[in-house]
N, C-alpha and C positions, 0 to 999 in steps of 0.2 A: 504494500500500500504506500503512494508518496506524500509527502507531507501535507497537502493539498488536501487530498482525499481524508488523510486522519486529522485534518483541524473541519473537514466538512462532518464526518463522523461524531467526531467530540460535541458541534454544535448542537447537531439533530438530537445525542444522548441527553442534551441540558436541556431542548427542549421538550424532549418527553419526559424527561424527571419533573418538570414544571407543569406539566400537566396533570402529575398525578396531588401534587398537591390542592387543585381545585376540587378532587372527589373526597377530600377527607370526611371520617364517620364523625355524627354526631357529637358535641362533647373534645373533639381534638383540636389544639390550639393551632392552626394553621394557618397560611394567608387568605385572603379572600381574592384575590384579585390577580392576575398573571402579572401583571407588574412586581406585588410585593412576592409573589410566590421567585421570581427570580431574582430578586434581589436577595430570598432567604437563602437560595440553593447558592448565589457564588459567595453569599458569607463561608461558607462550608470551605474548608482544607482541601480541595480534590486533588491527587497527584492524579496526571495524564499519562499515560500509557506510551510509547513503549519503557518498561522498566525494566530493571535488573536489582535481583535480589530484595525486592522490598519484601518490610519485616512484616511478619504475619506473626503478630502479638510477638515474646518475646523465644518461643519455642521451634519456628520455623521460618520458612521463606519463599518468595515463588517470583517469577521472570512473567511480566505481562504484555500482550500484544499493543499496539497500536491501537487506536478506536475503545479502549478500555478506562476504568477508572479506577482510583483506590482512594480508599477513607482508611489512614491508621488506627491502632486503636488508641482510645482515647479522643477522637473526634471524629464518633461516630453518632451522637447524642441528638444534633441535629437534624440530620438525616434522618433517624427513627420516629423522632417527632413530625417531619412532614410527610413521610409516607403513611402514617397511624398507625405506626409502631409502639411497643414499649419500650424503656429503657433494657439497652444489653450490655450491663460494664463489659469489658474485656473482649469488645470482639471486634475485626475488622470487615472493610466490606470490600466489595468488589460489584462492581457495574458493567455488564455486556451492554449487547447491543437491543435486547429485550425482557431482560432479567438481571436481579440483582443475587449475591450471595452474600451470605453473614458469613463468617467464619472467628471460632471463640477454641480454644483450649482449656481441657477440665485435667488437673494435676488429679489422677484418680489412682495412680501406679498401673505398674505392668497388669494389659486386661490378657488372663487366657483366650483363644480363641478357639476354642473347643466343643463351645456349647451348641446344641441342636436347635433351629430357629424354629418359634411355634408362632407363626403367621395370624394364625386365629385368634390367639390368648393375648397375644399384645397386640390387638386391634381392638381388642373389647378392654382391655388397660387404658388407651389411650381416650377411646370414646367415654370411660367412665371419668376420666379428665377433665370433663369439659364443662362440667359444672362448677365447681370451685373453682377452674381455672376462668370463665364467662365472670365470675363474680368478682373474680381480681380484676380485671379488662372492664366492667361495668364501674367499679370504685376507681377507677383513674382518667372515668371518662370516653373508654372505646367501645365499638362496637361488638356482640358476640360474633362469637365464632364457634363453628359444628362440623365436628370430623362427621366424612362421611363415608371412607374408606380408603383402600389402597388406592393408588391410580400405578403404584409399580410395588409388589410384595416384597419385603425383604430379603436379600441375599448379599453373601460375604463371599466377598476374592481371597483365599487362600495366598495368594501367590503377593500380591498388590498390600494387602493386611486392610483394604476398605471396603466396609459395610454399606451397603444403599439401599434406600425404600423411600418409595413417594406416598403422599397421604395428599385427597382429595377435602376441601376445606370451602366450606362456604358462609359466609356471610349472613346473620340475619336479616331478612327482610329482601334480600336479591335472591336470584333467581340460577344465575352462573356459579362456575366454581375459579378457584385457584390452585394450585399446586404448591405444597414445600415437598421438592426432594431431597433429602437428607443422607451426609453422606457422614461416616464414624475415619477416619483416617487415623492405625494405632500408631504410636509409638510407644518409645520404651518408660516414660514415666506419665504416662495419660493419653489420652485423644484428642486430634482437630476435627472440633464438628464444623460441617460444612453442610449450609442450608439455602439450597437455592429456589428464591421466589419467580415462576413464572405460572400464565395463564394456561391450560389446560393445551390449548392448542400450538404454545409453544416449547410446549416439555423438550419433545425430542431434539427440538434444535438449541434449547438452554441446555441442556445433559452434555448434548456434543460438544456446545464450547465451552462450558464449565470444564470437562475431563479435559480437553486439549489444552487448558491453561494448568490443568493438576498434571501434566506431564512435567512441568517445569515448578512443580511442588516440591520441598525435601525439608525434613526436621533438620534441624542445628547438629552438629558432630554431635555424638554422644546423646542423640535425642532417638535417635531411628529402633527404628521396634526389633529390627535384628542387634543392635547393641546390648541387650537387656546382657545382666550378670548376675549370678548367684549373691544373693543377700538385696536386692532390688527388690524396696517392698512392691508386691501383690494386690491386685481391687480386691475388692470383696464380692465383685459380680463380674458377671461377662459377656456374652454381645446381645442376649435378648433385653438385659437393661438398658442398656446403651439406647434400645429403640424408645423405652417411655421414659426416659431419662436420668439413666445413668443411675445418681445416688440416690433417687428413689427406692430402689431396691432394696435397698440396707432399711430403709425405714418398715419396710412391712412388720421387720419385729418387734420396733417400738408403736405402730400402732396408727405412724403418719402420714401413711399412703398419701390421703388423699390432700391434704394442705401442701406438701412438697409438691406433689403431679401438679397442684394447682398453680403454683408459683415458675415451675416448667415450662407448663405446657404453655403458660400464658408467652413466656418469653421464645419461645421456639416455638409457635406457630404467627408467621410473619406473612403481613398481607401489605398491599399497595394501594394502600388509603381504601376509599371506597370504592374501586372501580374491579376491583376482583372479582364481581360477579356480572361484568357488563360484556363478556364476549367479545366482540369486534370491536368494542372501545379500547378494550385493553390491547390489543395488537396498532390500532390506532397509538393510542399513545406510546406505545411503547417504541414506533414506528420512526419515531423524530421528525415531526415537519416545523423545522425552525421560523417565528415570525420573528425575532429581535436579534437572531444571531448573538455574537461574544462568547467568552468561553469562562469557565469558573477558575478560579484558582487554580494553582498546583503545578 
């Protein structure tokens, strides 16, 4: 791509990130107006794409295309606010060309990867979620949200050490759905979760450039999951936590299933503002047709 083309790229990204701030849910403090909605997005840090080696929290790193964006962590807060998000300390983001990805690190120690995946049992975990979890998202002002199932069942790469599975997700009150596909990336003292937001109908081609950007993914020396060493503490769970969230799991013995699933699930199930259920809108916007041109920081 020549320079041309990736500052035409980067426009159109800024103008569909502006657009989504006009469908924010009830309740979210956002712009009203494409004027101020642009003016909130280039207050935002963005680095521009092509990169090399930018830090992905403090445990890894990854090499990004042309046409691409990054939010470090720590100034990601923004962002989450105007797409009608919740707050996610510790995570970074990344922006395609129709879809965005969170990516956060949980220090959990070395997870076996051993365990037999039961598809069914953490689908009915995750939807029983969604009560406590609607009532933390209602108390800060968002709209509900209601798993409605797979849109990809979970499976683990042996080889790769990454877990993936998509969950269909919709909106109260719309009609459309969204997607987060979810990805566990092990290494040797916790996981990078990676959750990529797009609309239904552009899964397969957010999948495709999410992974070709994870080709140029690697933990820090001495973070990688084949490093692991005898005396290296151990999780207490293993990959079917990881799908309803990780340290959940340890809680079932003290009794907190459902308050921890709820403080979870509310933060890792990520929509784009209110237009997640509007279909052709959402490829629209996601589309970039720039009216003010300029480009945000970074």
């Amino acid at each position: 791509m020549d320079r041309s083309a990736g500052r035409a790229a980067a426009h159109a990204m800024l103008a569909a990130m502006l657009g989504l701030a006009l469908f924010a849910p009830a309740g979210a403090a956002v712009p009203q107006s494409r004027e101020e909605a642009e003016k909130e997005f280039r207050s935002i840090e963005w680095q521009n794409g092509p990169l090399q080696s930018a830090a992905v929290g403090d445990k890894a790193k990854i090499d990004l295309p042309e046409g691409s964006r990054f939010l470090a962590q720590g100034k990601t807060d923004k962002f989450f606010e105007l797409t009608g998000n919740l707050p996610h300390p510790g995570s970074t983001v990344i922006v395609g060309g129709k879809w965005f990805a969170v990516f956060s690190f949980t220090d959990s120690g070395y997870i076996k990867d051993d365990e037999k995946i039961d598809a069914d049992a953490l689908l009915k975990a995750i939807q029983e979620a969604d009560g406590p979890s609607n009532e933390e998202r209602a108390r800060r002002g968002f709209g509900k949200i209601h798993t409605l199932g797979w849109a990809v069942a979970p499976h683990y790469d042996p080889e790769s050490k990454h877990l993936e599975w998509g969950i269909r997700l919709q909106s109260e009150g719309e009609s459309g759905e969204t997607v987060n596909y979810t990805m566990r990336l092990l290494g040797r003292t916790g996981y990078e979760s990676v959750v990529l937001v797009a609309s239904p109908e552009e899964l397969d081609t957010g999948v495709r450039e999410l992974r070709a950007m994870l080709a140029k993914f690697d933990f820090n020396s001495g973070e990688r999951y084949s490093e692991f060493k005898a005396g290296d503490r151990i999780a207490e769970y293993g990959l079917g936590a990881l799908i309803v969230g990780g340290a959940a799991a340890a809680a079932v013995k003290t009794g907190f299933w459902k308050v921890l699933l709820a403080g979870l699930a509310a933060s890792w199930k990520f929509v784009v503002a209110g237009v997640v259920a509007l279909g052709a809108a959402v490829r629209k916007l996601f589309s970039g047709k720039s009216s003010s041109g300029g480009s945000s920081q970074g």
